[in-house]
N, C-alpha and C positions, 0 to 999 in steps of 0.2 A: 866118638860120634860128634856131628855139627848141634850147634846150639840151633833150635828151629826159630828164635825168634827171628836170630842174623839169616838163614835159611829165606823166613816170610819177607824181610825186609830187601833184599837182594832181589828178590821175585818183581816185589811192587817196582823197585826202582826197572829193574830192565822191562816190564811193562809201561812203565809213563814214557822213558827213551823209544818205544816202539814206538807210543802214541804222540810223541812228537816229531818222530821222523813220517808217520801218515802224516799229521796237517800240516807237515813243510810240505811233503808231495803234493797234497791236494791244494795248498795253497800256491803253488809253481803252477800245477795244471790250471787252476783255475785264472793264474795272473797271464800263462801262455793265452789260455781260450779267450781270453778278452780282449789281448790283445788283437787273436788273430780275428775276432770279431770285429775290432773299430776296423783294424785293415780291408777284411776281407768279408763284409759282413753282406748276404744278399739280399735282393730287394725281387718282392715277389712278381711287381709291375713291369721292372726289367726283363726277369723269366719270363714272363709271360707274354710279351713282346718278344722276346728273341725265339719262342717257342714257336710261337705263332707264324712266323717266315716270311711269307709272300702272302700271306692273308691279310696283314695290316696294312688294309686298303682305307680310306675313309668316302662316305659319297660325298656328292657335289653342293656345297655350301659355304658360306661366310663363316668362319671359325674365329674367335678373339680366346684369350685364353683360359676363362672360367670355363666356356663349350668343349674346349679341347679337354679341359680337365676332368669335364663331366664325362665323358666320352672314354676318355682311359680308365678311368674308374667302372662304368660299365664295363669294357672291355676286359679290365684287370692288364691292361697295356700301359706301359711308360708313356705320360703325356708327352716327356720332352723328348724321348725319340722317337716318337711319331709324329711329331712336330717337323721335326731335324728330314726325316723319310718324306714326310707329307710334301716339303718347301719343293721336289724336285718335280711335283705333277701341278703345283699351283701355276695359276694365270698371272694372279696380282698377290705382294708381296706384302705388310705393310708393318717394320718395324724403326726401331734406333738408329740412327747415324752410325753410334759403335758398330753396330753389324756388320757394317761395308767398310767403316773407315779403320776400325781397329784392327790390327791384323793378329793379333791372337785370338780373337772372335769371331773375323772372319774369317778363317782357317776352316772352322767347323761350322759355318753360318752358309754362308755365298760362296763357297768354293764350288758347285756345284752348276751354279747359276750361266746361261751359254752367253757367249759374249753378244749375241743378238738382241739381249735382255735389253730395255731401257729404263735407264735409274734415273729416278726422280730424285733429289733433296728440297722436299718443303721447306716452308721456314726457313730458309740458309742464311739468314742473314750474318749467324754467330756459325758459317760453317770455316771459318778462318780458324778461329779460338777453340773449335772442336775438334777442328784436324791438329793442330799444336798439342791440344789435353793427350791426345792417344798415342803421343809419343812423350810425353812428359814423365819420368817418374819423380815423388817425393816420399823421401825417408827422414823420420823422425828418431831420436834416441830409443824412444818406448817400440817403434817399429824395430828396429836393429835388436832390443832385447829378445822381443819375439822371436826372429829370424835366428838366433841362438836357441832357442829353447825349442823350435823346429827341428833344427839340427841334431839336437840330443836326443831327440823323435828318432828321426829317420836313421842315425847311426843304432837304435836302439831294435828298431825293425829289419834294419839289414842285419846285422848279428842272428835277428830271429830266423828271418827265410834261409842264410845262410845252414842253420842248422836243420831246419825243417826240408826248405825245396831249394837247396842248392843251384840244383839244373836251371832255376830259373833266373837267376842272377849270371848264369855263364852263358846263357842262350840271350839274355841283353847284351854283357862283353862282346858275345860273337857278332851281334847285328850291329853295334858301333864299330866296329872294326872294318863293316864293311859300307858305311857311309849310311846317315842319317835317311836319305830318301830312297836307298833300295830297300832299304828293309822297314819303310812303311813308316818311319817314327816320327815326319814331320807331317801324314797324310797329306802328301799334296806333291803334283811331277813337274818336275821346274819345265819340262818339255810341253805342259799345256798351260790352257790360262792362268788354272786356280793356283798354281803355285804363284804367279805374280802377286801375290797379293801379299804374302808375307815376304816377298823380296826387299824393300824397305827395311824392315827391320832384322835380317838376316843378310847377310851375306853370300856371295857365290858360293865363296871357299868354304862358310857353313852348310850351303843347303847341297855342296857338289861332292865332297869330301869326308873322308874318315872323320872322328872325332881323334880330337889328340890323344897318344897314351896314356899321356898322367891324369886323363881324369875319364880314363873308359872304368875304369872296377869304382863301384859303387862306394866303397870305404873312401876311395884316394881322392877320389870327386868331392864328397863331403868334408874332408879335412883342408880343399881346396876352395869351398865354399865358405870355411871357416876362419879363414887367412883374410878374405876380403872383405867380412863382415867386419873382423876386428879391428881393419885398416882403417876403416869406415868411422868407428865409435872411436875411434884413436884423434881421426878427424876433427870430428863433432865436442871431442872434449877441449884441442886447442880451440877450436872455435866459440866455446862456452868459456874459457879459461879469462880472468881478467887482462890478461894482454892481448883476447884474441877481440876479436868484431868479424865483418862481412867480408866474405871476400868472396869473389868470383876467380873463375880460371875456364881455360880454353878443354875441352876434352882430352886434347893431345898431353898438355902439362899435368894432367888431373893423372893420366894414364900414366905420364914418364915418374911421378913421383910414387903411384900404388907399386910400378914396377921393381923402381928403385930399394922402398920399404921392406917388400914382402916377398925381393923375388920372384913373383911370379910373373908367366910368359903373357905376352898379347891374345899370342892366338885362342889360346885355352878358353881365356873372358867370353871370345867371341862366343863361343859352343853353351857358354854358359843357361842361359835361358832354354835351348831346346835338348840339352843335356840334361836340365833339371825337371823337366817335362817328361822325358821318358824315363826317368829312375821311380819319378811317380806311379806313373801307365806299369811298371814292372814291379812295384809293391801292392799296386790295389788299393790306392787312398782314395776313400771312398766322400769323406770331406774334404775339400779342396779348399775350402776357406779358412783352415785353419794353417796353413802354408803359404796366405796372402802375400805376408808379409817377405818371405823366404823369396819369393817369386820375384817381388818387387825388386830385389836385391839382385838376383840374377839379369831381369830385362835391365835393369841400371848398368851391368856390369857387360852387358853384353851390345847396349847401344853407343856405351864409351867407347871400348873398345873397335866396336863397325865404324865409326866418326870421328877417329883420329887423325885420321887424315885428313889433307885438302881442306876444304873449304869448313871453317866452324858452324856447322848448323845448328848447334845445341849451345847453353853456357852453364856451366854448374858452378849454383851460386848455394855457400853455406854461411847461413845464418844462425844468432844465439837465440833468438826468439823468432817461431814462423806460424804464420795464420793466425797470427795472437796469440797464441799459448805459449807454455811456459821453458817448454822444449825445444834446444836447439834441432836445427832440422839440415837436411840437404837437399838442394835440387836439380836433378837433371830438367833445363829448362829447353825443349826445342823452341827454335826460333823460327823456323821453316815452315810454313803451313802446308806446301803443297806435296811435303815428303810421305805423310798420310794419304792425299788424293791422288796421285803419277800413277801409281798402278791400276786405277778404274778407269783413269781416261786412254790407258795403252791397253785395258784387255775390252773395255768395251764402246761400240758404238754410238751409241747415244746416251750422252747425260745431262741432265735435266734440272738445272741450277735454278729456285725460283723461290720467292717469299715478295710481301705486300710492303716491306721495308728493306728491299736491296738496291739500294739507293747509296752514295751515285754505283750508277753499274759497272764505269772503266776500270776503278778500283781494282774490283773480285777477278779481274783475268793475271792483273800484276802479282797478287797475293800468291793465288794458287799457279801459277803459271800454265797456261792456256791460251790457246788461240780460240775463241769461239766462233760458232757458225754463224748463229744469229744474238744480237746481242739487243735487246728490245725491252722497252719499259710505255706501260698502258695507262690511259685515263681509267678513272672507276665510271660505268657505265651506272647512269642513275635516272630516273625521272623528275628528280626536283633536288635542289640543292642542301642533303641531307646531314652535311656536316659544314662545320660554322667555325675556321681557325682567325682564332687571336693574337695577337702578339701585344703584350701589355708589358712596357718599360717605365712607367712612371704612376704613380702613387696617388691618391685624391691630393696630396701638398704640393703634387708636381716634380717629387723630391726621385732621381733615378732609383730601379730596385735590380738588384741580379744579386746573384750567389759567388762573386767572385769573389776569392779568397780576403780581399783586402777589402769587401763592405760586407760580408755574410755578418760579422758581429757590429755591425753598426745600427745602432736603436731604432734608427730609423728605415732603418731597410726591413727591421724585423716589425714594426708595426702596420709596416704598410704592407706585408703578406699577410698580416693578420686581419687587416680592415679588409682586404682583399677579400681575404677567404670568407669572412662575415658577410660580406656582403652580395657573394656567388652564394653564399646557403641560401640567404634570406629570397633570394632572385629564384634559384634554379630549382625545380619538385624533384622528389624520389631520389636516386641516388647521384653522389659527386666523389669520384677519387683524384686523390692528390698525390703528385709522387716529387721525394726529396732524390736530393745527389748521394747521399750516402746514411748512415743509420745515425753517425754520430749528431749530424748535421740534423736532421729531424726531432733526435733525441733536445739536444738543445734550444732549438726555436718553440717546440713544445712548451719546453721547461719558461722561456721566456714568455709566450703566450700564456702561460697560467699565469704566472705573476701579473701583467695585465690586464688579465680580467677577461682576456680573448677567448679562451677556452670556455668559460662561462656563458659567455655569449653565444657563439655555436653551438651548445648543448641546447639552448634553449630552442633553436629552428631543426636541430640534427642532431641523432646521437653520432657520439663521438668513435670509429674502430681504429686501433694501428696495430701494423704489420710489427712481429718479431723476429729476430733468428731463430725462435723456438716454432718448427711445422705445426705443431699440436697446438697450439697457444693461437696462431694465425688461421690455422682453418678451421677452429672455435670462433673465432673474431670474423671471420669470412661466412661462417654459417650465419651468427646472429646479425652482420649486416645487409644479407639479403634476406631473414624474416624482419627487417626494421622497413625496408622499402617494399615488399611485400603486405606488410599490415597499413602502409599511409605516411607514419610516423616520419618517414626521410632516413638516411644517414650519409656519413662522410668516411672516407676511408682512407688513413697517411699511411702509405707505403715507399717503397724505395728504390728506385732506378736501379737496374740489375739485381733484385730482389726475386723472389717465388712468387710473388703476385705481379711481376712485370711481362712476365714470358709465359707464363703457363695458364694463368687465369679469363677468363669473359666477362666485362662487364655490357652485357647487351641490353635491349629494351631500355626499363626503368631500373635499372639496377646501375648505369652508367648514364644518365644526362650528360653529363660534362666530366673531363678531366683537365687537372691543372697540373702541367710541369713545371716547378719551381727551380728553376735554374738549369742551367747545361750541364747533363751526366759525364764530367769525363771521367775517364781513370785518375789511380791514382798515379800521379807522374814521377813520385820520388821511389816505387815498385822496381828494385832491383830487375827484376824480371822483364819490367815492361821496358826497362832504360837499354837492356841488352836487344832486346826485339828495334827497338826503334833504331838503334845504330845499326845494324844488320838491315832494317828495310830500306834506311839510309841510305849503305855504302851496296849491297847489292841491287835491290830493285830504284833505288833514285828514288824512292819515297819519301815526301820531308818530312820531318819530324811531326808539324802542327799539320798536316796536312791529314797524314791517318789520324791525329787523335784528333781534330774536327769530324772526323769520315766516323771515328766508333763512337762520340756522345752523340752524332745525329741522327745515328741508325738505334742506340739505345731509346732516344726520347722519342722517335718513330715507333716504336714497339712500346713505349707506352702509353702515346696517346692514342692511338690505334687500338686500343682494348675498346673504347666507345662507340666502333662502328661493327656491326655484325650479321648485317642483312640488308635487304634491298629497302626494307620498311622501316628501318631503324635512323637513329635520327641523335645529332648529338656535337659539346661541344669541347673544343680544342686549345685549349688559352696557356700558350704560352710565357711564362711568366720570369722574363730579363731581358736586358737591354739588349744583349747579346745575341739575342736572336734576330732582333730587326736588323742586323747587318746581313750587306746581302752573299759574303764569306760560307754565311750560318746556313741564312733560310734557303737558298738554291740547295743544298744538300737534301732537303728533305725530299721523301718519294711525292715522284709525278702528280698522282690523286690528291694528296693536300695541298699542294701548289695549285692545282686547277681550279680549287674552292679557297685559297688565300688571295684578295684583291687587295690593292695598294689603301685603300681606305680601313682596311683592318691592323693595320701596322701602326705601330709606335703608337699605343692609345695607352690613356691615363685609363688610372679604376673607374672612375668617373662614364668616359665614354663606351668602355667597354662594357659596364653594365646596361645600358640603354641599346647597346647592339645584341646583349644576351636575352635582354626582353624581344626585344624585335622578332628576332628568329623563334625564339620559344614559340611565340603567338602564330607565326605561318606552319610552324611545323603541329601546331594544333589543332588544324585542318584536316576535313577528314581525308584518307589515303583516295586519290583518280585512281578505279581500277584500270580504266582505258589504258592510262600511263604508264599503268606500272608494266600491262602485258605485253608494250610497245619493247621493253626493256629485257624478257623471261622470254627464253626458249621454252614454247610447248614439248610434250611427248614426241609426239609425230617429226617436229625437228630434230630432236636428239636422235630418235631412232634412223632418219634419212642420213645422219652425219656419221653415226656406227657402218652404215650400209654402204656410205662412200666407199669405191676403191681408191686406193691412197699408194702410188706406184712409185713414190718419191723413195731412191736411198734414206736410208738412216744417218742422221746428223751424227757427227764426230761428239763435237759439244756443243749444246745450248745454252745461255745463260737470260732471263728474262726475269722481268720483274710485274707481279699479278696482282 
């Protein structure tokens, strides 16, 4: 007979072996279901919209996007595709420049939209640099790690559908085999409008054609993706390497060297971006943000690729250090601005160019290349002479002030902005913003201001706010300086030429008396980036050099002092603060309306005179409002409504480009 201890002991063991073969099972099931969860995980809002059919009607209303949210939430409908549904029964439209201009946005945005439509761009003054951005990619080292560990994702997910739903990974095979737009995958028909719009950044041969073999099966694509990344960080490491530095290169060379590397074909690249798109669409990734970066890689790879040819529209410039950080980086830089807009002005009839600082206007036809219909810039219609510009080039010592690089650190330039600014607090009520050429540049006159004792002095007529890089930090600073001018108390506010308080913010009423521009915003001119743009507007459009970069710091310091004006009632001053501006190179660039209220007697004035002209005006705009006046100047109801009612039998303008 068996001994029963060995007997009991053989039992227990093949009992725990069972129980550890259950919690590997339930530990696989449960590591499958979660996965298949992030992948495929449903959203009740969705159903319920898709459920719903033809019923997700909305009525007739102004919607912004808290209402729409409140609204799907009742419903238990997807806000955003009811939004996306909603866009094709709307009148009027009112969103981002991205919308229209970027074509992976507007793919799913404005493709919809009839060419009858008329597009407006407000504000376009920065629509040159917005149309550039949307075709720009920039990859950093830490983005490239990402875009690997993407990878390892999505190889890990297709191994899973492979096992689970097969059919669904061969029924994508089947649909690239027969061309990206018959079988729905780029939504959009190159034979009507809306496909024009991602024409730009695809290709015929992309948006007409097969996808190539070697990267129709999902595996072979991804190992294909993985070849170009490492090309990439192979890159970035000679570039960070002590013998490496800056270099730029043409697309074409950038392409003949990845080829040369890694083997791989041109064409493939091309497919890249709307090949990585539907491997997506056919896993069910339900967070798209965590593939940012992966994407970024692909539109890089596939705008090289479309641009290696012909003419260099782009320049890809890699540096060891970019945007200040610590990380070497790469950049696909377009240099083209109008590669963005060509498709809205060939799919639609009228478009509608216009902002209070698009100044001078001949420019914006060169940039974006257009012919316009009407090309027109307006007086501001006012009843009394409600803004007061200055141009102040010399100091109470007489001594000249500007921000040019070869006197910004001169003692005397920096006191005499300070006695300036003391002596605008002590003059002007309620609120004064001030804005410098760049952050460093503010940071330091700051610093020099305390030590003289100038900052102390201002605190005492004003408290003191300044803008940071940090949002949270500035619109803290931007709260408590309109409860300072709010309570009596005054304040001052240094902020930054091309900054978050230059373009986006209102100083109206008392909250903006006066602003001071301290020198000419230009760019920076030693910007890789910008050195490549300015040879290209150069040698293609004949643009001179100094000629756009006078054209973008006059339309930057336009947009800033222009925060001061904001109504018909509103009242305020403009004090241009360097030499540089009394020339007349400068000041004709500025838009029509401040030219019409700048007289030759406001020019070239010491601190001195210019405050005795800030009192002046203070005191008449202290006067109570003529209403006679003002309604000489306002359209009543009854007129608006007769102007709605006009029959208006005119064609639709090609393009418009105006200035309001």
């Amino acid at each position: 007979g068996r001994d029963p201890t060995n007997t009991t002991q053989e039992q227990q063991q093949q009992e725990q072996q069972q129980q550890q073969q259950t919690q590997q099972q339930q530990s696989s099931s449960s590591s499958s279901s979660s996965q298949q969860q992030s992948f495929g995980e449903s959203c009740r809002y969705f159903d319920g919209f898709r459920a719903a059919g033809e019923a997700t009607s909305m009525p007739s209303g102004v919607y912004d996007i808290e209402e729409l949210k409140k609204w799907g939430k009742d419903k238990n409908w997807c806000p955003y595709y009811l939004t996306r549904q909603a866009i094709n029964h709307a009148s009027v439209l009112v969103f981002n420049y991205q919308y229209m201009l970027d074509p992976k946005v507007a793919k799913m945005v404005s493709k919809e939209l009839e060419s009858e439509s008329i597009i407006v761009f407000d504000e376009a003054h920065n629509i040159d640099s917005v149309c550039i951005e949307a075709f720009s990619v920039t990859l950093q080292s830490r983005h490239l790690e990402q875009a690997t560990r993407s990878l390892g994702r999505l190889s890990g997910e297709i191994n899973r559908v492979k096992a689970s739903d097969g059919a669904r990974l061969q029924a994508e095979y089947r649909n690239l085999v027969s061309g990206l737009v018959d079988r729905g995958l780029l939504d959009s028909n190159p034979s009507e409008g809306a496909g024009e719009l991602a024409s730009n950044v695809l290709g015929p041969d992309v948006i007409e054609e097969a996808v190539p073999g070697n990267i129709r099966r999902a595996e072979h694509f991804v190992a294909f993706l993985r070849k170009v990344v490492e090309h990439l960080k192979a890159r970035l490491r000679t570039v960070a390497s002590p013998t490496g530095g800056v270099t730029s290169e043409t697309p074409l060379a950038f392409l003949h060297r990845m080829i040369t590397t890694t083997s791989l074909e041109a064409k493939p690249l091309k497919f890249a971006h709307s090949r990585l798109s539907s491997l997506l669409r056919t896993l069910q990734v339900p967070n798209l943000d965590d593939f940012n970066a992966l994407c970024d890689v692909a539109d890089f790879a596939s705008l090289v690729a479309t641009y290696s040819e012909g003419l260099p529209r782009f320049a890809i410039i890699m540096e060891p250090t970019i945007a200040g950080g610590p990380n070497p980086g790469i950049q696909l830089a377009c240099l083209d601005s109008s590669l963005a807009i060509a498709p809205l002005f060939k799919r639609f009839g009228s478009v509608v160019i216009t902002s209070g600082t698009l100044s001078p206007l001949d420019l914006y036809p060169k940039l974006l290349q257009f012919e316009p219909c009407i090309l027109e810039s307006f007086n501001m219609s006012t009843f009394r002479p409600c803004i007061h510009p200055l141009v102040i080039t010399r100091g109470s010592d007489q001594l000249p002030v500007s921000t040019k690089f070869q006197d910004r650190g001169d003692m005397g330039v920096v006191r005499n902005y300070g006695t300036m600014m003391v002596e605008l607090c002590r003059t002007i009520p309620d609120g004064i913003v001030a804005f410098f050429t760049s952050y460093s540049y503010m940071e330091s006159i700051i610093s020099e201001w305390d030590g003289m004792g100038i900052m102390r002095q201002l605190t005492k007529t004003k408290l003191v706010f300044i803008e940071t890089k940090d949002v949270v930090e500035t619109t803290l600073a931007l709260e408590n300086f309109r409860r300072a001018c709010d309570s009596g108390r005054g304040a001052v506010f240094l902020s930054v030429a091309r900054g978050k308080v230059s373009e986006g913010i209102n100083f109206d009423r008392h909250y903006g008396r006066a602003v001071i521009m301290f020198g000419v915003p230009f760019q920076y001119t030693l910007s890789h980036i910008l050195r490549a743009r300015l040879e290209y507007l150069q040698t293609q459009y004949q643009i001179r050099e100094q000629d756009f970069l006078n054209f973008d710091a006059l339309r930057q310091a336009s947009q800033c002092v222009g925060r001061v004006i904001r109504s018909k009632i509103d009242y305020g001053l403009m004090i241009f603060a360097d030499t540089r501006y009394n020339r007349h190179d400068k000041r004709t660039k500025l838009p029509k309306w401040i030219l019409q209220f700048l007289g030759d007697g406001q020019l070239n004035l010491s601190t001195d005179t210019a405050i005795g002209q800030v009192k002046h005006f203070l005191r008449i705009m202290a006067q109570p409002v003529d209403q006679n006046s003002l309604k000489e100047v306002l359209l009543t109801v009854e007129e608006v409504e007769s102007m709605l009612r006009c029959d208006n039998n005119d064609a639709p303008l090609p393009i418009a480009a105006a200035e309001s």
